[in-house]
N, C-alpha and C positions, 0 to 999 in steps of 0.2 A: 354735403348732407342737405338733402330737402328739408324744409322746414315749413309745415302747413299751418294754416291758423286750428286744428284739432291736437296739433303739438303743444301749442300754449296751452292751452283747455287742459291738458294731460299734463302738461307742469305743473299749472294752478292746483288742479284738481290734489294731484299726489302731494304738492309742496302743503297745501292748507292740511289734510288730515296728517303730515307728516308731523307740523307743529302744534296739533292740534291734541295728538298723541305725547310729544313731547314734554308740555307743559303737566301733565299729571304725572307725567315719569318723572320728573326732576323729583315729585316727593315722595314717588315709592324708591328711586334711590336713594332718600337721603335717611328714610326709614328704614332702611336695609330689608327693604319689601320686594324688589325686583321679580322672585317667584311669582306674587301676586299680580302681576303685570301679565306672566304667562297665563296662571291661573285664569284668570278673568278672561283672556283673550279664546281659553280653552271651552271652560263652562257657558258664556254667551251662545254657543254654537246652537243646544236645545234651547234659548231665549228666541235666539232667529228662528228657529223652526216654527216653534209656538207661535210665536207673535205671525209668520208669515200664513201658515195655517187657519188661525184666528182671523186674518183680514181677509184669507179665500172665502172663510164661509161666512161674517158675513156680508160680503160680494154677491154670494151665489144662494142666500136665502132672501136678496131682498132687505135687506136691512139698510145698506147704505150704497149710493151707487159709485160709477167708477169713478167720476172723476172727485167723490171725496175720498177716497181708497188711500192718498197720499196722506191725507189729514190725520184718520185714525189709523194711518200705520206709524207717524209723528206718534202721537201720542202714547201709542203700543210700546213703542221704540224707549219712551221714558218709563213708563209704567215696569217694561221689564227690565231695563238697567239694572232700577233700584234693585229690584227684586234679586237680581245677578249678582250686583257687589253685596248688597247687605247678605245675601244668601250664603255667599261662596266665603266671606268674612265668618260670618257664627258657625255655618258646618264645617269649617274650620278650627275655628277657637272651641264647638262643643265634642269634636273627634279627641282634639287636644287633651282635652279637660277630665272629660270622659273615658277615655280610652287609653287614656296615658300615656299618647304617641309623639314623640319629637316633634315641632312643628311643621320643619320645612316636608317630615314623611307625612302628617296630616293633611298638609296644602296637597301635595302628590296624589293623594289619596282621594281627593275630593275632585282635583280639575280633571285628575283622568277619565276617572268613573264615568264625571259631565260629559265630560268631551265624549267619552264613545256612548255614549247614549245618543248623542246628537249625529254622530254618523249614523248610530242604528235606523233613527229617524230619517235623515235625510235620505237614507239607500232606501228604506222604506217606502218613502213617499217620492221616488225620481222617477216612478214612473206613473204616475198619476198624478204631479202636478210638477208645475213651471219655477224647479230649486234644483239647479247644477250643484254638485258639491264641488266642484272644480274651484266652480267661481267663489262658492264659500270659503274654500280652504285658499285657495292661492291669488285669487283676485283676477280682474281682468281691467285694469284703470282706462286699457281704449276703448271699453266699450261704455265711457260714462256718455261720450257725447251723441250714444245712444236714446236717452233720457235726458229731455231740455224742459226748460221751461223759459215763458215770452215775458219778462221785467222791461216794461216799454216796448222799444225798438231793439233790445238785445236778448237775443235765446242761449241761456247760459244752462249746461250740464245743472240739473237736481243734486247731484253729489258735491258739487263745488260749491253748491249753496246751504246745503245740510254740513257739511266738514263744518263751513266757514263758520256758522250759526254755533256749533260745538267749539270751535276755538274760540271765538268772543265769550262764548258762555263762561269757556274756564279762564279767559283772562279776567275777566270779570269777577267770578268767585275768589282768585285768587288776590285782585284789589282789595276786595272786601275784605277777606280773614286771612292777610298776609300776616299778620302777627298771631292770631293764633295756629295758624297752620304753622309754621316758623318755631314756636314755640313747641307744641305740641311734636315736631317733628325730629325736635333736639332732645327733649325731655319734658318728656309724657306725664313723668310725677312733678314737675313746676308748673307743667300746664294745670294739673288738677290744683294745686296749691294757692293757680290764680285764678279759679273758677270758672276755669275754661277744661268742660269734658273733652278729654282728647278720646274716649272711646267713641264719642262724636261725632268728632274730626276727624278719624278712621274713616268710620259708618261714610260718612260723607264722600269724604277722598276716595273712596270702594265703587260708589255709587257715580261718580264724576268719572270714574275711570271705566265703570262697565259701559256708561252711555258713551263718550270715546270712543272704546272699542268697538262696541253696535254698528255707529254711525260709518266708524272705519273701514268694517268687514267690508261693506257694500262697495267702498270702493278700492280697497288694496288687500285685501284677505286675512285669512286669520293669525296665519304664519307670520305674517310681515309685518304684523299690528304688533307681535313682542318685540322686534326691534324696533321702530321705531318707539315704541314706549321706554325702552333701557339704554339704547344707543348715544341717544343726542346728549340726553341727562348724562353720560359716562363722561362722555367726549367733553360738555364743560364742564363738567368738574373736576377733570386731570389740567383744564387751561385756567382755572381760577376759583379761587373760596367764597367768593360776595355770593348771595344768594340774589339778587337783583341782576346779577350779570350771568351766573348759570341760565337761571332760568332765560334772559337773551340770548347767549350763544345755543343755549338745545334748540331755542328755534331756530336760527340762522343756520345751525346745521341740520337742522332737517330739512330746511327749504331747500340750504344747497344741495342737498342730498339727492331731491326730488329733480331739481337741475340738467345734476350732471349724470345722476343715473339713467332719467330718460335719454339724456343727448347719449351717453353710452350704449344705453339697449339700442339705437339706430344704427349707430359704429360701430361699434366693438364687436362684434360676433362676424359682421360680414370682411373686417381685415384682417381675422384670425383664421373664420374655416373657407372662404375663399379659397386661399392658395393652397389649402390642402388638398383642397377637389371638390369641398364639401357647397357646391355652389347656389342649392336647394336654403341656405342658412344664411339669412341678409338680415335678421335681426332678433332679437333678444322680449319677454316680457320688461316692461316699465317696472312694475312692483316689485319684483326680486331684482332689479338692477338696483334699484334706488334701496332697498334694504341692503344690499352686497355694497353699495358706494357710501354707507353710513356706516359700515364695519371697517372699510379702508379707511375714513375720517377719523376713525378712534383707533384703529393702530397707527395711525400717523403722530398725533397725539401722546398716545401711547409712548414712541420712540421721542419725539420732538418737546413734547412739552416744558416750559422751560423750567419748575419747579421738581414737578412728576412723572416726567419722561424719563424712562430708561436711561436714555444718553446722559442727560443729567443727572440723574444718578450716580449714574456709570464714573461721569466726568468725577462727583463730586466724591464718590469715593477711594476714586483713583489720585485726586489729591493732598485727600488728607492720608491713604496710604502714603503717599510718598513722603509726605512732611513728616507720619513719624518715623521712616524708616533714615529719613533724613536728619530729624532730630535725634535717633542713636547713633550716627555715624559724626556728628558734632561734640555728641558730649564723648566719647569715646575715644575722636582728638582731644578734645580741651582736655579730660585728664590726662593722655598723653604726655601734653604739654607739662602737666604738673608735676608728672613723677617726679620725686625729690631724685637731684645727680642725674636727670636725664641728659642728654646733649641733644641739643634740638635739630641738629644736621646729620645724625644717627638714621639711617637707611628704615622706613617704617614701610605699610599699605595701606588702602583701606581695610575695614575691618572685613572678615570671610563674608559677612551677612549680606552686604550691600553689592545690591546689582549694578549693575550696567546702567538702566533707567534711573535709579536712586545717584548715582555716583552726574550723570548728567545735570539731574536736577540743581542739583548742590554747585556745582557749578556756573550754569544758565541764570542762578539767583546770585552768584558772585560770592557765595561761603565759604568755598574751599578753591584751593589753586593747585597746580603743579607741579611741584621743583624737582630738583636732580635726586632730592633724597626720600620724596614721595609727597604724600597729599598735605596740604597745609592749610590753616585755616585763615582768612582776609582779616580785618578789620570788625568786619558786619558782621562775617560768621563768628570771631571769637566772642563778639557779643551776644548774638544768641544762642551762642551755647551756654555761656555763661548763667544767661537767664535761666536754662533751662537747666543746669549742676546744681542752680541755686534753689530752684523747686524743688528736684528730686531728693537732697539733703534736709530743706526744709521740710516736707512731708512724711522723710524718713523719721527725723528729730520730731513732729506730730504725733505719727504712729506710738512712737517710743513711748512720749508721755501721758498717752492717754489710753493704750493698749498695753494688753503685759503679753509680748511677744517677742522672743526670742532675735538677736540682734541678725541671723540669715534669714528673717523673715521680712525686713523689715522693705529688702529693695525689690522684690517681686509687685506689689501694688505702688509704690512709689515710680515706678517704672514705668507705669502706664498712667498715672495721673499727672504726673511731671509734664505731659503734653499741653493739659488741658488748664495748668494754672497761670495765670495772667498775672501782671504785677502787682495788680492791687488787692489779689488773694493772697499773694506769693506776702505781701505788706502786712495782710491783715493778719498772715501767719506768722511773720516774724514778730510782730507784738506781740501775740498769745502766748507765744513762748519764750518772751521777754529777751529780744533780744541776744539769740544762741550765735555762738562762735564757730562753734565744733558740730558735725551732724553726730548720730553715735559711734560712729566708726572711728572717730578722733579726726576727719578731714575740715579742711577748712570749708565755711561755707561761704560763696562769693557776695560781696557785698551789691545792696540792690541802687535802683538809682537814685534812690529819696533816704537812705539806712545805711546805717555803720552796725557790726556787732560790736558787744563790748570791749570795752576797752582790757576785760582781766581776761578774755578770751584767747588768747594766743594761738594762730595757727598750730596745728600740730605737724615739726619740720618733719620727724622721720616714726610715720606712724607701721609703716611696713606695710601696709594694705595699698596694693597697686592692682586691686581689684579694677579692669576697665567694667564693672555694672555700679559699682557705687558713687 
């Protein structure tokens, strides 16, 4: 891979508006605003036209010459943000309000409309002035170093320098009202309660993120500017909950984004259609690579993450499956065991329920063994089951005394909370019910490791219930 010094330029360039987009998207996802990220990136469209129309003329009436054309397009650039986020926010909230329409169809409602008014415009006017819609909509990041400007002895891209300006601006703001942004972002009615308007903080964050997106357009297009505004923000918040370290990781991945998607768009197309034949195709746009290589970072994430990731998920409910299916196949020996006159070298199996996986598990943890006459339970295993006979008895005896239900109702929810009682619930219940001997069923119930029952308790030797669920 060649690597020129306009390659750097093109990393820089895409990595700074990538983070620069980032850092207001961490808080419209954390407001469950994400739409408004498109929205805005939609409706700006007629902002750029406006404002680029408005600097043509006045250019060409004599009003200001060329080389302050950058100045007052800067300024245009702010003036119509505001105008964008606050705009696209209240024609929102007043469609809403007014018109009685769900929100997320209000927001729809509004960016679309924008948006093709701004194609109307731009086709309008392509052919009587110097605005590609191309480049509006999809971007062209190598042609920033089209456009330089001379800081000493070094001529740096004008977009490298406008991003940059836009991402300190919003680190900046966000030093300032991390706490009421923060606040306002979790709970909008606390925020008001500590006299801090969060409709505001909205307005604000609306307005911070139309200029963003402005800034954006110019150099990775409009399309590209919603992922990067929802993508990074996604991608840490599947890798972690601090709000000080989301907000570092969405830039981190959007820098790398911008990375490895350019080193991609150089590679990637020419070792795929290459060998097909296709030899005319040696390389890729930067903007939609680096958008497509921040959709691969969040499905990695996605899959990987150690908390929120699928696999972990996956993992995690795949264990605790197995533990209860493991913990019926326990307590289902231990009564076994208890049947009164059973003969414990009496030919048995597992129970029908339990798999293959299940019956492994039990095993691999050392609960159950072997022998010539079928599955047995160790040491460790008769102990927790034990634990776990001593819940479902307990909770059943609960049930009884504090429910007026019928005694076959009593093991269908005992059955499934039996998993989840731990000893010192299992403790706290055998004191409430003062020390019970007998669940209702008349069986005994196992003593715990701190508690005896009573002493007038007397097991019950032959209650005739050899129910294996009770």
């Amino acid at each position: 891979m060649n690597w020129h010094v306009y390659d750097t330029w093109f990393v820089l360039t895409g990595g700074i508006a990538a983070m620069a987009c980032a850092v207001p998207g961490v808080w419209l996802v954390l407001r469950r605003q994400s739409l408004m990220g498109d929205a805005l990136s939609h409706t700006a469209l007629p902002g750029i036209v406006v404002s680029f129309l408005f600097g043509q003329w006045l250019l060409k009436s004599g009003t200001i010459a060329t080389s302050a054309l950058p100045f007052f397009e800067s300024i245009l650039l702010v003036v119509i943000s505001v105008a964008v986020g606050v705009g696209t926010a209240v024609l929102t909230e007043l469609l809403q309000r007014t018109g009685r329409v769900e929100s997320s169809a209000a927001l729809g409602v509004v960016f679309t409309s924008l948006f093709a008014l701004g194609l109307f415009l731009v086709r309008l006017l392509a052919d009587h002035t110097d605005l590609d819609a191309e480049c509006v909509l999809f971007g062209h990041l190598e042609l920033v170093v089209l456009d330089t400007v001379w800081i000493g002895s070094f001529e740096i891209p004008r977009a490298c320098l406008t991003n940059g300006a836009t991402l300190l601006l919003n680190l900046g703001l966000v030093w300032l009202f991390f706490k009421e942004l923060q606040v306002s972002a979790f709970d909008p009615a606390m925020a008001n309660s500590l006299g801090i308007r969060s409709r505001w903080i909205h307005y604000g964050t609306m307005s911070v993120t139309a200029l963003t997106v402005l800034t954006a357009f110019q150099t990775v297009g409009s399309i590209i500017v919603v992922g990067l505004l929802v993508v990074p923000a996604a991608t840490a918040l599947l890798l972690t909950e601090r709000l000080p370290r989301v907000i570092l990781l969405s830039m981190i991945v959007a820098a790398a984004s911008a990375l490895v998607g350019h080193m991609l768009a150089k590679t990637l197309p020419m070792r795929i259609f290459v060998p097909l034949g296709l030899t005319n195709v040696q390389d890729a746009g930067t903007s939609g690579m680096i958008a497509a290589t921040a959709g691969a970072v969040f499905l990695t994430a996605l899959l990987v993450a150690p908390q929120k990731g699928l696999l972990a998920k996956g993992l995690t409910q795949l264990q605790l499956s197995l533990k209860m299916a493991g913990d019926d196949v326990l307590g289902a020996l231990y009564r076994l065991e208890e049947t009164p006159g059973r003969d414990l070298g009496e030919p048995h199996e597992y129970p029908t329920s339990a798999s293959w996986l299940t019956r492994w598990y039990l095993r691999i943890r050392r609960l159950t063994t072997e022998t010539a006459s079928g599955p047995v339970l160790t040491s460790s295993g008769r102990a927790e089951a034990k634990k776990l006979v001593r819940a479902h008895r307990l909770w059943e005896s609960y049930m009884q005394k504090h429910f007026e239900l019928p005694e076959d109702h009593l093991h269908a929810p005992a059955h499934l909370v039996e998993h989840f009682l731990d000893e010192e619930l299992q403790e706290k219940l055998f004191r409430e019910l003062d020390a019970p001997a007998n669940d209702p069923h008349g069986r005994n119930i196992p003593a715990g490791a701190t508690s005896s029952p009573k002493a007038d308790g007397a097991p019950a030797e032959n209650s005739g219930d050899t129910n294996s669920g009770r």
